[in-house]
N, C-alpha and C positions, 0 to 999 in steps of 0.2 A: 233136476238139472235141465228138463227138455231136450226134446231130439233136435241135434241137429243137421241142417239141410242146406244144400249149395244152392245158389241162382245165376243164373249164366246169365250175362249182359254182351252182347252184340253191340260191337259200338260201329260208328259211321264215318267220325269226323273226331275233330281235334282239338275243340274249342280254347280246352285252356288247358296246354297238352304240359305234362311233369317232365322236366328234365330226363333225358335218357328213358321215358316212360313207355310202356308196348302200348302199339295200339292194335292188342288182341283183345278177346274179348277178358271182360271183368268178371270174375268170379265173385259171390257173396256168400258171404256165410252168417247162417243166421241158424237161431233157437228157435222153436217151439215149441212155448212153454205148457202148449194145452189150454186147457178151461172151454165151457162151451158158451160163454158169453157173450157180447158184442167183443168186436176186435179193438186192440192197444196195440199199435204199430210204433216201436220205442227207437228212436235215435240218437247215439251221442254222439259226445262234444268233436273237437279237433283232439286226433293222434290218442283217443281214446277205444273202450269196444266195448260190444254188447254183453259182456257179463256186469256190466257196471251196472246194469239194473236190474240183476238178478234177486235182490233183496225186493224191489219194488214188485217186480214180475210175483214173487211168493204171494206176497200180500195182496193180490189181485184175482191170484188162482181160484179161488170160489167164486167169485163173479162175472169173469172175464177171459177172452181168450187172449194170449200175450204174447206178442211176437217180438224180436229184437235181433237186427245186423249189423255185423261189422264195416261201416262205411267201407269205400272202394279208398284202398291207401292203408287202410287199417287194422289191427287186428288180425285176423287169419285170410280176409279177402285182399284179393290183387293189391302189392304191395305197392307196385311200381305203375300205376295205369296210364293211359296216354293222355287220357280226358279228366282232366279234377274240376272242372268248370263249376258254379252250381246247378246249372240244366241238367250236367253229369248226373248230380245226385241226385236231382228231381227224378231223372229216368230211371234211377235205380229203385225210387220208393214207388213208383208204377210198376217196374218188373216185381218186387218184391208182392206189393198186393196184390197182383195177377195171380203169382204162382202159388200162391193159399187161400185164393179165393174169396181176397177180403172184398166185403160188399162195401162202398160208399156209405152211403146212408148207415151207414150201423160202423165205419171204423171211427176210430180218435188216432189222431195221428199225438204224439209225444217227442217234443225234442228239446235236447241240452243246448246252447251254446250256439255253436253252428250247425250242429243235427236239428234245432229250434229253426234256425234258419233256414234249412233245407226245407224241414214241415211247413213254414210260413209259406215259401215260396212254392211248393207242389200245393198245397191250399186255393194259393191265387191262383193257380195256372189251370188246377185241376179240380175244379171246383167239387166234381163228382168222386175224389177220392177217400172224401172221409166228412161225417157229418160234426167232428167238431176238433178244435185243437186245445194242448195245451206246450205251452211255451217255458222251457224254464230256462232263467238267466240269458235270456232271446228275442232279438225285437231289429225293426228294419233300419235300426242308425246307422249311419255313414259318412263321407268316405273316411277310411282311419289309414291314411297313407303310412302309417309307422308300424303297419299291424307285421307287415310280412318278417320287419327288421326284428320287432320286438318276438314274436315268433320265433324266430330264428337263434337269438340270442337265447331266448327259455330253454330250446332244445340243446342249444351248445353249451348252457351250463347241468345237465344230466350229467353226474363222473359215470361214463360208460367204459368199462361193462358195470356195472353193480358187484359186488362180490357175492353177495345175498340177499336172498328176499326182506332180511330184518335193516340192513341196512338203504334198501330201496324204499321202503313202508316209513322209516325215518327220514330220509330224504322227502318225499312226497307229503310230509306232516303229518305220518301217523295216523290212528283213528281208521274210522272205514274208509275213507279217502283216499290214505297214504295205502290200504289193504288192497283196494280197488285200483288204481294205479299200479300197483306193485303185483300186483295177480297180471296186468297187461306184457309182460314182460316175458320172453321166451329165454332158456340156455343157449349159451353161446360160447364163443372162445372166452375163456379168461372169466366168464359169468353171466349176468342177465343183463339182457339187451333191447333195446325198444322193438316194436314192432312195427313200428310205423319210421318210415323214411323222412329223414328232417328236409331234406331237398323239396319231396311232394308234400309235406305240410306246409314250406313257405307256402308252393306254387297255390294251393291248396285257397290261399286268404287270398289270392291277387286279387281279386277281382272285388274282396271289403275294401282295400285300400283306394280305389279308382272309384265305388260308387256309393251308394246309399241305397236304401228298398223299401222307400215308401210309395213308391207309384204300386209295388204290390200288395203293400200292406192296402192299400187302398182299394185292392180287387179281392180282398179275403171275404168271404160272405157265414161264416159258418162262426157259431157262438168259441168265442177264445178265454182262456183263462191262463193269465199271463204270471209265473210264479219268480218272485226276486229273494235271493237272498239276503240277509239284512247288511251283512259283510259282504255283499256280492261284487259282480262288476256291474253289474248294469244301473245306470243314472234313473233313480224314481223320473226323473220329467221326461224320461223315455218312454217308458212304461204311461204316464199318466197323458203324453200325447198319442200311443197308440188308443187308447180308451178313449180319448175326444172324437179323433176320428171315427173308430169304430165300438160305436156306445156300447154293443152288443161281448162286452170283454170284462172279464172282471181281471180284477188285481188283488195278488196274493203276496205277502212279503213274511218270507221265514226268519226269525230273529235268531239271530248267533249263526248261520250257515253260510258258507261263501259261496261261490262261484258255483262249486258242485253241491248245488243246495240235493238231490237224488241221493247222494253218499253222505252228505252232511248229517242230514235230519230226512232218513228215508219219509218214517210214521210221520212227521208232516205233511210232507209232499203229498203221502197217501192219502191223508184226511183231507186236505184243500180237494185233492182230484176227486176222490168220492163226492166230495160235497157239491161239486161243480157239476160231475156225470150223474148224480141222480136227479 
């Protein structure tokens, strides 16, 4: 299971501050999983957490050291924060590698979704954070001005509380998927309840909807390996124009897995990434 460990974030400012959100500092909460190998710094999606790759994290343990946090908003870290910005998160994957001492030249940064796009974006920005990425169901398209709505609608159709974990795991499509989702969920009144606030999840994407992020995909310098689901969301001509721009990227496409291709089809994901990090 790994130990887990807080990281305290000092914030400044308010960039893309969440409804009613504190601007104290940010807590994180993160795993580690051990291993003595090059570092795996693992990020998920949106109103997701870090045990969602604890499957992945196992299969790595011989080789690899593997780290994994519950984004700021998420999971057991700071539910409500002031700052959901994405520079927010960029700061939090430089606190987070400080305080375990991951070297640059030796981490891989790994993200889902929007964790994908946090990793993209600390990449471009921080060139010295990690010698290589991989991206799943993640890439710099933009603006999606319907994202915050559509977001927000997904969250309000949750029947919250849940009654039970069996009935949350069916709701979420069953599978490891629907297991993994359904693990994300705390007791509550009446039963199980998200953990993440639907308010700072909109606030969370504002800033998809207003832009796009290829001026940074265009400042990435470190070898990418870009994994799509085959049922995913993400548009192959997405994928196949980050690879123009930056030749130095492969493309991996999982058949049958959707959006959470990590819970869909772990042992693929694994294989692609082995195959890419050796």
């Amino acid at each position: 299971m790994g130990t887990t460990i807080t990281v305290t974030v000092e914030e400044s400012g308010r960039e893309g501050g969440a409804a009613g959100g504190s601007a104290g500092p940010v807590r994180l909460v993160c795993t580690d999983h051990g291993g003595d190998g090059p570092p795996l710094l693992l990020l998920h999606g949106l109103a997701g957490h870090r045990g969602e790759w604890d499957a992945l994290a196992a299969r790595f343990a011989a080789t690899h050291r593997v780290i994994a946090f519950d984004a700021r908003g998420s999971g057991e870290s700071t539910r409500r924060p002031g700052d959901v910005s994405r520079a927010a998160h960029v700061r939090d994957v430089l606190a987070v590698a400080r305080r375990f001492g991951l070297a640059g030249e030796e981490t891989v940064l790994v993200g889902q979704s929007m964790g994908g796009l946090t990793a993209l974006l600390a990449a471009a920005a921080h060139p010295e954070v990690c010698r290589a990425l991989v991206l799943v169901e993640a890439g710099p398209a933009g603006p999606s001005p319907r994202l915050p709505e559509q977001i927000g609608a997904w969250l309000d159709s949750w029947p919250v509380p849940f009654p039970d974990v069996a009935t949350a795991e069916a709701f979420f499509g069953g599978g490891p998927a629907g297991r993994a989702w359904a693990a994300g969920l705390v007791p509550g009144p009446g039963g199980l309840h998200p953990r993440a606030d639907r308010d700072v999840m909109v606030a969370t994407v504002q800033e998809n909807a207003r832009r796009h992020f290829w001026g940074d995909w265009g400042r990435v310098r470190c070898p990418v390996l870009v994994v799509r689901g085959g049922n995913g969301a993400m548009k192959p001509d997405e994928a196949d124009r980050m690879r123009s721009l930056h030749p130095a990227t492969r493309i991996a496409v999982v058949p049958g897995a959707g959006h959470d291709v990590h819970l869909d089809d772990t042992a693929a994901l694994y294989g692609e990434m082995a195959a890419f990090l050796a």
